[in-house]
C-alpha positions in Angstrom: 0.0 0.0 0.0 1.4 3.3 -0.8 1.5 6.1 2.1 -1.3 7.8 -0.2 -3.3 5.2 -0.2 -2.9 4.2 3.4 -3.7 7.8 4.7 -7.2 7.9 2.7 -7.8 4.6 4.4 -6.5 6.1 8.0 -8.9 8.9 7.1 -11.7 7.0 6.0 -11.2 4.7 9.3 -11.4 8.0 11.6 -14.7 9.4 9.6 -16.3 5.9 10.8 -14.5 5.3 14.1 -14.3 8.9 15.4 -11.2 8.0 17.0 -8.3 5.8 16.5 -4.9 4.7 18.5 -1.6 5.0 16.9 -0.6 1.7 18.1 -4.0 0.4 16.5 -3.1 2.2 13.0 0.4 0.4 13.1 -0.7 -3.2 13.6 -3.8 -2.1 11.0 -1.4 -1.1 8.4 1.8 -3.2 9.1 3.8 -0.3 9.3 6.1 1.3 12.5 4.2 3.8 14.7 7.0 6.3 13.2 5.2 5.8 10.0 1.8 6.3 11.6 2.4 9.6 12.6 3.5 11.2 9.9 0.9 9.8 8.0 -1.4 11.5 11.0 0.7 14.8 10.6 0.2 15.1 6.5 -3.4 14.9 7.6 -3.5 17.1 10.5 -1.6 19.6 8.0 -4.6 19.0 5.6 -7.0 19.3 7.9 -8.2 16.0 7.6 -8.0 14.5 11.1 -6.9 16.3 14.6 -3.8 14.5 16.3 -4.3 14.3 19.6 -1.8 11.8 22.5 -1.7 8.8 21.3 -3.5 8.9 18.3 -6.0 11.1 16.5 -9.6 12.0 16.5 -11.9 13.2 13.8 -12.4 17.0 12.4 -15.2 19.5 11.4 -12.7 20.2 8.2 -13.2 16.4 7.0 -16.5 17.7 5.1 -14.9 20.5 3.4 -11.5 18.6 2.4 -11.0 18.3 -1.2 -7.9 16.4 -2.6 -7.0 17.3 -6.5 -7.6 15.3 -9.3 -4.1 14.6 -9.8 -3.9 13.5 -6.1 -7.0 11.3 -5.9 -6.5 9.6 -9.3 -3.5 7.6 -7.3 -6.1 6.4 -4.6 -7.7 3.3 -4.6 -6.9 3.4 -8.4 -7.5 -0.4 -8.6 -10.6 -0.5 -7.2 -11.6 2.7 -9.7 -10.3 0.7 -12.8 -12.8 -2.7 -11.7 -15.8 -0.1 -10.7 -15.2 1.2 -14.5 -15.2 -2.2 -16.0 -18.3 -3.4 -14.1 -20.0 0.0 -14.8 -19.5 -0.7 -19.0 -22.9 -2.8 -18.0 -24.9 0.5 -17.8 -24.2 2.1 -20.6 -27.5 2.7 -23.2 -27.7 1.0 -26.5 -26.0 1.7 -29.6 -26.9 5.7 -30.6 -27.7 6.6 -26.9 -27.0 9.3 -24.8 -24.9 9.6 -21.5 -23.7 12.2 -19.2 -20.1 11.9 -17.7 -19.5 14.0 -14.2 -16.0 15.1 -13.2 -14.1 12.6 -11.2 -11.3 10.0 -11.8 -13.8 7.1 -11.5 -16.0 8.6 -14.0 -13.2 9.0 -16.3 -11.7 5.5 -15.9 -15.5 4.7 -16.9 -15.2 6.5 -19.9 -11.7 5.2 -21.1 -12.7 1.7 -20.2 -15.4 2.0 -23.0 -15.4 -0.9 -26.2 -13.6 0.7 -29.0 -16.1 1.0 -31.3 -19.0 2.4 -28.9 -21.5 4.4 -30.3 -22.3 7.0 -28.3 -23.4 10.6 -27.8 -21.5 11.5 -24.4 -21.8 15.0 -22.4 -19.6 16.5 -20.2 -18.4 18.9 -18.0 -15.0 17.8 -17.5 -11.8 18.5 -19.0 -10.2 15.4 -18.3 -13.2 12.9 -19.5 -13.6 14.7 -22.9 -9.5 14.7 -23.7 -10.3 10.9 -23.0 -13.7 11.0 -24.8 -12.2 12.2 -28.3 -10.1 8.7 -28.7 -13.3 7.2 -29.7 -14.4 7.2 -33.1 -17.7 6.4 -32.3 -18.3 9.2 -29.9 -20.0 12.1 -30.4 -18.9 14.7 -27.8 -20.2 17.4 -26.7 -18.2 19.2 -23.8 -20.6 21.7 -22.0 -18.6 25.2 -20.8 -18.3 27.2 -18.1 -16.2 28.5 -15.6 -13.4 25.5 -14.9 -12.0 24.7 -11.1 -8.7 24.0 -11.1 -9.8 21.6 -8.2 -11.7 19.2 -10.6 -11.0 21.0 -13.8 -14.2 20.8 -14.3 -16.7 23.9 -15.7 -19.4 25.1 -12.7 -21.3 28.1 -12.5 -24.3 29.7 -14.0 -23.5 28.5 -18.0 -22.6 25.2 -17.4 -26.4 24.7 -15.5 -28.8 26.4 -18.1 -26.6 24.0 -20.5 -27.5 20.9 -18.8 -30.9 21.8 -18.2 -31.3 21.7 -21.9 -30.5 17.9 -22.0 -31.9 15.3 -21.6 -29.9 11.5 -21.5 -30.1 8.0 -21.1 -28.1 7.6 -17.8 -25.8 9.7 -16.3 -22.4 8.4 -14.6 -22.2 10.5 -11.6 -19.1 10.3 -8.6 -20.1 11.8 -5.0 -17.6 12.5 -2.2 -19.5 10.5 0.2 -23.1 8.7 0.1 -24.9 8.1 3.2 -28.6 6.9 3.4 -28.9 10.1 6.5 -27.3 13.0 4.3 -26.9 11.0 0.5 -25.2 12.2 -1.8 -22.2 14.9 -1.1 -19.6 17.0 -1.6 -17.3 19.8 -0.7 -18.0 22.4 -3.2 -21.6 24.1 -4.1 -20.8 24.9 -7.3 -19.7 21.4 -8.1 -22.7 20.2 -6.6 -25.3 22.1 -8.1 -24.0 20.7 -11.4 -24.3 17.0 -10.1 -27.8 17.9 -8.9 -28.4 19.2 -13.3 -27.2 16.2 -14.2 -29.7 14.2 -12.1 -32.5 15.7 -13.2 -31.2 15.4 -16.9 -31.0 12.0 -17.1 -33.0 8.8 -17.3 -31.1 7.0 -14.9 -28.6 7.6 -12.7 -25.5 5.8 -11.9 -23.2 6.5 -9.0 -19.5 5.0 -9.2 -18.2 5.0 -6.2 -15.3 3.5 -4.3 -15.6 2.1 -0.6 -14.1 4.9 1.0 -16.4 7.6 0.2 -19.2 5.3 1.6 -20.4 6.4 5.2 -18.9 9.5 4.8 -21.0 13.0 4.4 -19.1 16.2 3.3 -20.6 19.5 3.4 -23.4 20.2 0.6 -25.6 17.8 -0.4 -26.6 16.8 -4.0 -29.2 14.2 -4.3 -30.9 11.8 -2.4 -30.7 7.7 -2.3 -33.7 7.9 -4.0 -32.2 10.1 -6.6 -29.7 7.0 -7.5 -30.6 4.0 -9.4 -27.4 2.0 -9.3 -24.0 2.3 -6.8 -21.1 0.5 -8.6 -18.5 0.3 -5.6 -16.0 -2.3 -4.2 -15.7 -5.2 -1.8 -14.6 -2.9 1.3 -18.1 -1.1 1.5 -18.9 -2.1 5.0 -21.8 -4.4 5.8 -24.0 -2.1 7.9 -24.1 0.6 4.6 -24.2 -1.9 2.1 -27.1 -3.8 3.7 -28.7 -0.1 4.6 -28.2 1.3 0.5 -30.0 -1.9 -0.5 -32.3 -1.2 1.8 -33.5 1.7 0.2 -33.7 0.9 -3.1 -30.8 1.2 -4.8 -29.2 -1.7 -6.9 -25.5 -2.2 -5.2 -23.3 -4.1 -7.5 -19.9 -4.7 -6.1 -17.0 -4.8 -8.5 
């Protein structure tokens, strides 16, 4: 496990737990307690967690931390690639329409497509139409706006009367955390009142997800679980949400 990957898991770990030991983190991990905590202070610095004696405790800051694409598309990247794969299920019929949100799952989805797809796609991100335009079969349209550096991804005012113009097949939306309390969420309003157009522009919606933003609820929210139709995720979603999505509705496949 890289130290990247390890401190999104100690993170995710401290969202659930509230609080954790450093000598529990070590024996989690395999790693010395050194390790440990400096992975704790590279999230203390970040805002992340708060390191208190002998281990660290959660923060208010956790719902309004956002990472950079560059920085989250080395996370969990496995578990993104086999969520793509397993989401290529979803996609319409040959000559339909889907929406592509901003996010390195979403664009794994889109550059795990069959070569000769046949597709009109829509997007918002900069990222998912570079890897969009590989594909002969693809008829892209890239909707504008003001672009985030965060995401690189156009928000504001342009980009919604744009989407809510459209109207798709399925849309392949990524969340920051999904809980059945809070659903769908993220850090950013601007980033979430474009997930919220894209909901009501498509048909059906489909969430891919990886485990760790499972359980987790960040600061504005953008849908529902009734809003979602499918969660493509991984084998680490714990039971208790798993069992609680389902619960409401939505189809859970695991990848």
């Amino acid at each position: 496990m890289y130290a990247e990957e390890r401190q999104q898991a100690i993170a995710t770990l401290i969202g659930h737990r509230g609080r954790v030991s450093v000598a529990e983190l070590a024996d989690r991990y395999g790693v010395t307690t050194e390790t440990v905590r400096r992975d704790l202070a590279v999230l203390d610095r970040l805002g992340v967690i708060r390191r208190v004696h002998g281990g660290a405790v959660g923060s208010g800051a956790l719902t309004t931390f956002e990472p950079g694409t560059a920085e989250r598309d080395s996370i969990r990247a496995a578990e993104k690639d086999r969520i793509a794969e397993l989401a290529q299920r979803y996609l319409p019929d040959a000559g339909g329409s889907a929406l592509f949100d901003a996010g390195t799952t979403t664009a794994r989805v889109a550059a795990a497509m069959a070569v000769d797809v046949d597709l009109v796609a829509v997007t918002h991100s900069l990222p998912v139409a570079a890897r969009l335009t590989g594909f002969a079969g693809v008829r892209l349209h890239l909707v504008g706006g003001r672009v985030r550096g965060v995401t690189q991804a156009a928000v504001g005012a342009e980009t919604l009367q744009l989407l809510g113009e459209l109207r798709v097949d399925v849309a392949f939306l990524g969340t920051n955390a999904l809980t059945v309390r809070h659903g769908l969420s993220t850090p950013d309003p601007e980033e979430a009142a474009v997930k919220r157009a894209m909901i009501a522009a498509a048909d059906r919606v489909v969430v891919v997800a990886d485990a760790s933003k499972i359980g987790r609820e960040d600061f504005v929210r953008f849908g529902s679980t009734t809003d979602i139709d499918v969660l493509v995720t991984d084998t680490d979603i714990p039971a208790t949400a798993h069992a609680e999505l389902v619960a409401a509705g939505i189809e859970v496949v695991l990848a």
